[in-house]
N, CA, C and O atoms as a MOPAC input file, in Angstrom:
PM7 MOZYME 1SCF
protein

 N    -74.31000 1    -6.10400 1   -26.62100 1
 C    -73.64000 1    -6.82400 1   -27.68300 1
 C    -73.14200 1    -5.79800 1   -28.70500 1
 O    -73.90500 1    -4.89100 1   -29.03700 1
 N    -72.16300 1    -5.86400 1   -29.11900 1
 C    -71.53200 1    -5.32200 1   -30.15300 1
 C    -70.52200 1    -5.94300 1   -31.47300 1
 O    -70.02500 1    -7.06900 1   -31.47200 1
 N    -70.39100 1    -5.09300 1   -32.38000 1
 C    -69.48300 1    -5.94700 1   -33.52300 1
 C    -68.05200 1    -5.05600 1   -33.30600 1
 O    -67.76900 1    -3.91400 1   -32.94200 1
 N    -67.44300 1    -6.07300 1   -33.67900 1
 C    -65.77900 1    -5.92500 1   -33.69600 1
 C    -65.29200 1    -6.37700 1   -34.98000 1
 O    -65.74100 1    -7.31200 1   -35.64300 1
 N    -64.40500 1    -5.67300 1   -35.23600 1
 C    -63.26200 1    -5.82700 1   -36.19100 1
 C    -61.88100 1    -6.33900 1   -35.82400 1
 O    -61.17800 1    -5.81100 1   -34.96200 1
 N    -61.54400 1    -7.39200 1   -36.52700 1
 C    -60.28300 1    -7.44200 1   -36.31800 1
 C    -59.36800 1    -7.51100 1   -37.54300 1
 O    -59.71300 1    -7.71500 1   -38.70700 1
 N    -58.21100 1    -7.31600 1   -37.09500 1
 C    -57.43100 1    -7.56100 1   -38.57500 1
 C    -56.03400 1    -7.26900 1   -37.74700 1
 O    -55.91000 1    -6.59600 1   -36.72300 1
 N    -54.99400 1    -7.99100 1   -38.51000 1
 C    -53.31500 1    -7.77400 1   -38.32600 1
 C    -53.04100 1    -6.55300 1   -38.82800 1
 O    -53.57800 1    -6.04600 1   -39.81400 1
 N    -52.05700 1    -6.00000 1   -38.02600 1
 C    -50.98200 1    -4.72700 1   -38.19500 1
 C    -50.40400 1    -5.09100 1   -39.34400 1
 O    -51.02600 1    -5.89200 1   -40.04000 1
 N    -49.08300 1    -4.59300 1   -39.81400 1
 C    -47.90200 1    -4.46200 1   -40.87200 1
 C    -47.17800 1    -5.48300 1   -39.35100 1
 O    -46.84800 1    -6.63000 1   -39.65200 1
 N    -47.00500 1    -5.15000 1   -38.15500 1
 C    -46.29500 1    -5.83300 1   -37.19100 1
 C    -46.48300 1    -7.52500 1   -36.83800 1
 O    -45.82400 1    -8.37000 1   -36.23300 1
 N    -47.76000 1    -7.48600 1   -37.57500 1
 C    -48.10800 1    -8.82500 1   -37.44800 1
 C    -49.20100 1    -8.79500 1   -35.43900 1
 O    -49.65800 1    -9.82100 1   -34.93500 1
 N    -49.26600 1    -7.92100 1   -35.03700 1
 C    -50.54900 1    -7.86800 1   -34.19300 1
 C    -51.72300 1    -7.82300 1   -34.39200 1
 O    -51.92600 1    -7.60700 1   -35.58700 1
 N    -52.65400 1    -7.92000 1   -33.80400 1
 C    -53.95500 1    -7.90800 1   -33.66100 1
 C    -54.31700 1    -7.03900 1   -33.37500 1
 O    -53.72500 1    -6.65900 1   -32.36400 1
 N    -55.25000 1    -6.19400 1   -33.78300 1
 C    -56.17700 1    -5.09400 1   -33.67200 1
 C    -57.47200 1    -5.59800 1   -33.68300 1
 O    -57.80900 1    -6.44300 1   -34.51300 1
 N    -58.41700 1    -5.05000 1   -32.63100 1
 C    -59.64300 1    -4.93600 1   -32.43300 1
 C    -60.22800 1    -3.58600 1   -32.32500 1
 O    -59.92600 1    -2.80300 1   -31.42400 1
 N    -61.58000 1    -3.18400 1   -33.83200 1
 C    -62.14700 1    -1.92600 1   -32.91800 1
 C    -63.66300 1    -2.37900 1   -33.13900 1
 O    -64.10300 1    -3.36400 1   -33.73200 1
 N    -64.28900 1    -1.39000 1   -32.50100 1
 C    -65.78200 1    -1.17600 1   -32.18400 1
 C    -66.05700 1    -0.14600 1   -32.74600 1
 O    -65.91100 1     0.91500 1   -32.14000 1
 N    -66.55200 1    -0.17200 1   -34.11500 1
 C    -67.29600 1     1.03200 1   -35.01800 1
 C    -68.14000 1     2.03800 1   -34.02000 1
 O    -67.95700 1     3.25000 1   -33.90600 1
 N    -69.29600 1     1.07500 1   -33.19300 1
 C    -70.16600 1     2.21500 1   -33.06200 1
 C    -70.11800 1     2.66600 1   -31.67700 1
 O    -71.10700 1     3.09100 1   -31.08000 1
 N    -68.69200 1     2.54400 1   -31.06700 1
 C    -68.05900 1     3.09000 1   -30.10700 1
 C    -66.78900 1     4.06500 1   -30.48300 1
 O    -65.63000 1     3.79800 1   -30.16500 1
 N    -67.13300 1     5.07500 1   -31.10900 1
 C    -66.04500 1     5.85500 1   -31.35000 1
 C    -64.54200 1     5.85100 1   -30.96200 1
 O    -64.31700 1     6.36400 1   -29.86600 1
 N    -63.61400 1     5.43900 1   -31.55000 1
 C    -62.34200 1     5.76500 1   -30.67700 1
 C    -61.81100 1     4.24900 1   -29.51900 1
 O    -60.96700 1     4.34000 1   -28.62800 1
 N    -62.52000 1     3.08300 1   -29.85500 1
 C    -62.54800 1     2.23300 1   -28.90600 1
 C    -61.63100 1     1.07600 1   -29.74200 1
 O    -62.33400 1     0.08000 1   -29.90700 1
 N    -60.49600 1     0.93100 1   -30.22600 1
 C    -59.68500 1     0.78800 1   -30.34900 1
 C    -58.41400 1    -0.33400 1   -29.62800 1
 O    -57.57900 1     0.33700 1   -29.02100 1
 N    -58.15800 1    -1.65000 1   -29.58600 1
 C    -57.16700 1    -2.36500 1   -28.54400 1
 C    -56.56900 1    -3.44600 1   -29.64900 1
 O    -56.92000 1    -3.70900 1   -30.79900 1
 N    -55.75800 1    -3.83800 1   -28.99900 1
 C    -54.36900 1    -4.93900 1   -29.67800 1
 C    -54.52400 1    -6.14900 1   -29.02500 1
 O    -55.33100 1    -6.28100 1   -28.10500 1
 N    -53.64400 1    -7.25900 1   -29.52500 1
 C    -53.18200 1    -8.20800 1   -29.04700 1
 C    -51.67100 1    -8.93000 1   -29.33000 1
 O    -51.12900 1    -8.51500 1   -30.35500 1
 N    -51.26100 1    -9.48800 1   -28.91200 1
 C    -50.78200 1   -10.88200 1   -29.91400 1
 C    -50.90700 1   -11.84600 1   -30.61800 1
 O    -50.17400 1   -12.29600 1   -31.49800 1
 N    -52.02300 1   -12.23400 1   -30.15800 1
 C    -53.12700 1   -13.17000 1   -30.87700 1
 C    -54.76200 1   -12.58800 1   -31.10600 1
 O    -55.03600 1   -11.44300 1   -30.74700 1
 N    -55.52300 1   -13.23800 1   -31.56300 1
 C    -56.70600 1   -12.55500 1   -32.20500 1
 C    -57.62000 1   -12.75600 1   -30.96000 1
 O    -58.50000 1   -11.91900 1   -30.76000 1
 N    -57.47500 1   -13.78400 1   -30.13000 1
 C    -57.82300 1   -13.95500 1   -28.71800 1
 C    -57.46300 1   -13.21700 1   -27.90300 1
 O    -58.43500 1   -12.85400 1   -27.24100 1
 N    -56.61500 1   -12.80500 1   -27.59500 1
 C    -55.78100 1   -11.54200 1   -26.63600 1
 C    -56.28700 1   -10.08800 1   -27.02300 1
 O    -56.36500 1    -9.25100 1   -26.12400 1
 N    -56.59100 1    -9.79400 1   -28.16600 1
 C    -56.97400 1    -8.83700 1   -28.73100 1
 C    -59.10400 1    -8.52400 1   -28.47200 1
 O    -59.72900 1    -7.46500 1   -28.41300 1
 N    -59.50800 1    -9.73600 1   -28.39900 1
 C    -60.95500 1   -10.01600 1   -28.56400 1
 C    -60.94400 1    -9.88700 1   -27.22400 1
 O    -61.97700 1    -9.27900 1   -26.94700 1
 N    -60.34200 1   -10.12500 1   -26.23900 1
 C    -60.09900 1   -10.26300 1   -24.30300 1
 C    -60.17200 1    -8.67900 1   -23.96700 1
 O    -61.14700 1    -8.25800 1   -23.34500 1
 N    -59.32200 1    -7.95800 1   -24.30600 1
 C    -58.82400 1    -6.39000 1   -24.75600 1
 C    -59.64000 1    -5.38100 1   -24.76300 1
 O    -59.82200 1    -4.40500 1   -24.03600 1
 N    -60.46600 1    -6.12300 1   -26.48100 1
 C    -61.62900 1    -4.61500 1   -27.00200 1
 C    -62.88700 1    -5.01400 1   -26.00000 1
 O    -63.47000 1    -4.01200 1   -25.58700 1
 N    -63.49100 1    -6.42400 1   -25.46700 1
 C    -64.12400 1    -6.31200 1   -24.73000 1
 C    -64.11200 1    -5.74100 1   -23.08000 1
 O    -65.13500 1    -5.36200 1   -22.51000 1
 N    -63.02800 1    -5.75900 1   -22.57900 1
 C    -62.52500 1    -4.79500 1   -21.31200 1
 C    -62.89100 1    -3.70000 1   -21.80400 1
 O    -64.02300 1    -3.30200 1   -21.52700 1
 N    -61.87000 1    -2.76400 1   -22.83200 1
 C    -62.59600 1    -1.45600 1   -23.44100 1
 C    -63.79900 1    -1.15800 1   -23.33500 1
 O    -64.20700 1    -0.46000 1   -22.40700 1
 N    -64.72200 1    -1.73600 1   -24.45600 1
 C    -66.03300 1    -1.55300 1   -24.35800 1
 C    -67.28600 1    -1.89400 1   -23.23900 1
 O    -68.49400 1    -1.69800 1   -23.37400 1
 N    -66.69700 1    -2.35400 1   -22.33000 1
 C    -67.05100 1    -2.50600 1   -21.21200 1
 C    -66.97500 1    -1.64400 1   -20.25200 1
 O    -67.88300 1    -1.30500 1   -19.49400 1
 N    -65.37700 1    -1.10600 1   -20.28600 1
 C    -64.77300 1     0.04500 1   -19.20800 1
 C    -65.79000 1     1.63700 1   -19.59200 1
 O    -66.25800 1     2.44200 1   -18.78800 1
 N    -65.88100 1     1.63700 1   -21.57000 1
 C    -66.43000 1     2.73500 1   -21.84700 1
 C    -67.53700 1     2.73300 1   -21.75500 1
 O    -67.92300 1     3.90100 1   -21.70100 1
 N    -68.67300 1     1.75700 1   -21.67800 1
 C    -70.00600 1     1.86600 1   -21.40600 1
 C    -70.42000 1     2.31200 1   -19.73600 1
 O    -71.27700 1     3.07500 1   -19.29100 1
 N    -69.45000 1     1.50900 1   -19.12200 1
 C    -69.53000 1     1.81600 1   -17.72700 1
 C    -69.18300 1     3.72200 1   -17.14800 1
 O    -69.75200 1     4.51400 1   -16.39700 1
 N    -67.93400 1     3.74600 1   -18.03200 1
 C    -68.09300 1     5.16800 1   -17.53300 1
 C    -69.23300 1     6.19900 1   -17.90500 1
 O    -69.68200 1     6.95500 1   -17.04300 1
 N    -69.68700 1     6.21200 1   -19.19800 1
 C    -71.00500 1     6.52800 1   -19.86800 1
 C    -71.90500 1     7.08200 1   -18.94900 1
 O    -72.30400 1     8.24500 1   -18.91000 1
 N    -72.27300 1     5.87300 1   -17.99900 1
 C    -73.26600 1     5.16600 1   -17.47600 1
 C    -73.22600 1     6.08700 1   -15.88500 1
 O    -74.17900 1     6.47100 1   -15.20700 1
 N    -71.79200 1     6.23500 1   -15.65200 1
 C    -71.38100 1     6.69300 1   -14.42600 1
 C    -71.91900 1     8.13600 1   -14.68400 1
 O    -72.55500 1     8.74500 1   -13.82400 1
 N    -71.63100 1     8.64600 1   -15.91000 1
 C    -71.94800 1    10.25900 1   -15.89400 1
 C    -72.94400 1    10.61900 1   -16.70300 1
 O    -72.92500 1    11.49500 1   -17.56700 1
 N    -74.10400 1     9.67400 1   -16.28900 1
 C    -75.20800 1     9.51100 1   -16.81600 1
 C    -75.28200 1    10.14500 1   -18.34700 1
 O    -76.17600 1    10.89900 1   -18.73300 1
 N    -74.31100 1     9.74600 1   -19.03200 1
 C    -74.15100 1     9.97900 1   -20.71100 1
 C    -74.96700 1     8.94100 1   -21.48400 1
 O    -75.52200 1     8.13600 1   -20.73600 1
 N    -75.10900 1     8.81700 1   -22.35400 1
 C    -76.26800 1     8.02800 1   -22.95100 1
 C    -75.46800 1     7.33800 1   -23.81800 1
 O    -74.48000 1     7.89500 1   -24.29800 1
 N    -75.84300 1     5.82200 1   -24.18100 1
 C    -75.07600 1     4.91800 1   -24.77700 1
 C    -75.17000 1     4.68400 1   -26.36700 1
 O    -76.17200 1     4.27300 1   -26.95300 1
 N    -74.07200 1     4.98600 1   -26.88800 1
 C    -74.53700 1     4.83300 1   -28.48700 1
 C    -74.96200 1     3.59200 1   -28.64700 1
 O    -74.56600 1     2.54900 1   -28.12600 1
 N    -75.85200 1     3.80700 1   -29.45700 1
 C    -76.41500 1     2.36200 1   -30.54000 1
 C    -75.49100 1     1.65200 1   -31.18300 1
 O    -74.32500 1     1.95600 1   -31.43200 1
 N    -76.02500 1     0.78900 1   -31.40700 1
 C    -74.82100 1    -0.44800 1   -32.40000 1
 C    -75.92400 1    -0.37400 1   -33.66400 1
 O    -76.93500 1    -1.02500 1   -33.92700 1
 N    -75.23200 1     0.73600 1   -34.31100 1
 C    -75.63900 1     0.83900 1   -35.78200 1
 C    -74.71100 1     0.18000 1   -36.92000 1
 O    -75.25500 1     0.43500 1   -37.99400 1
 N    -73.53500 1    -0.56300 1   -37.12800 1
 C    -72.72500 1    -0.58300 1   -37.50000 1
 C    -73.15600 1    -1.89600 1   -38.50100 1
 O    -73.77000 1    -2.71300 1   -37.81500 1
 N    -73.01600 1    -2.36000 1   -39.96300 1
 C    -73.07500 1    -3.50400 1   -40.75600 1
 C    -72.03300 1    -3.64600 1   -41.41500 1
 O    -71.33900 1    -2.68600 1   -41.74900 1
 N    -71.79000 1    -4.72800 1   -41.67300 1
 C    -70.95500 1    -4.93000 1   -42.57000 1
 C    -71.47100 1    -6.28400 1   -43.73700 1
 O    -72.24900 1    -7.23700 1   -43.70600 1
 N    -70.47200 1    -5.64600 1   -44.74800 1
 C    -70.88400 1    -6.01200 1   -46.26900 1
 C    -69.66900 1    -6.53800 1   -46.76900 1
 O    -68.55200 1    -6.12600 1   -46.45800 1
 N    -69.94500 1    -7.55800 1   -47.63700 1
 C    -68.59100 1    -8.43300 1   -48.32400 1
 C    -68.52300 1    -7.69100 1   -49.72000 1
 O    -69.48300 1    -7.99900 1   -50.42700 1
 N    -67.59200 1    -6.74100 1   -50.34300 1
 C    -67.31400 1    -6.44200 1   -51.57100 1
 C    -66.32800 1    -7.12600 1   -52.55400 1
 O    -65.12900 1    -7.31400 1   -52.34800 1
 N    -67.04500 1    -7.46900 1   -53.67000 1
 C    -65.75600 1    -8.29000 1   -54.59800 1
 C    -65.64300 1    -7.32400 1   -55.42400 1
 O    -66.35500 1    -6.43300 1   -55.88700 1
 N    -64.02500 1    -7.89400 1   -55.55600 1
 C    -63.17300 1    -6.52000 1   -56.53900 1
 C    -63.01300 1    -7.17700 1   -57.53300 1
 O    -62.46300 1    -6.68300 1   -58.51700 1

């Protein structure tokens, strides 16, 4: 299990990343297409990990609501 981020481009796309997967990064058109996406990713990257017996980062990642 992991946390994701999403949020719209300036283009009006969807972005999904995975903090405590470095670099794991995917799009969509919709926030669904995008959530379909970063989970393939983080799936594809754990698996390769796994293949070259690399060790899997932790899901250290929180998030906090700040009012301005």
């Amino acid at each position: 299990m992991r946390q994701v981020i999403t949020y719209k481009d300036e283009d009006g796309c969807w972005i999904a990343e995975c903090p405590s997967v470095k670099g794991c990064i995917s799009q969509g058109k919709t926030k669904e297409i995008a959530l379909a996406n970063i989970k393939e990713a983080i799936s594809g990257y754990i698996a390769a990990l796994q293949e070259d017996s690399l060790p899997i980062p932790e899901e250290t990642f929180e998030t906090f609501l700040v009012v301005v």
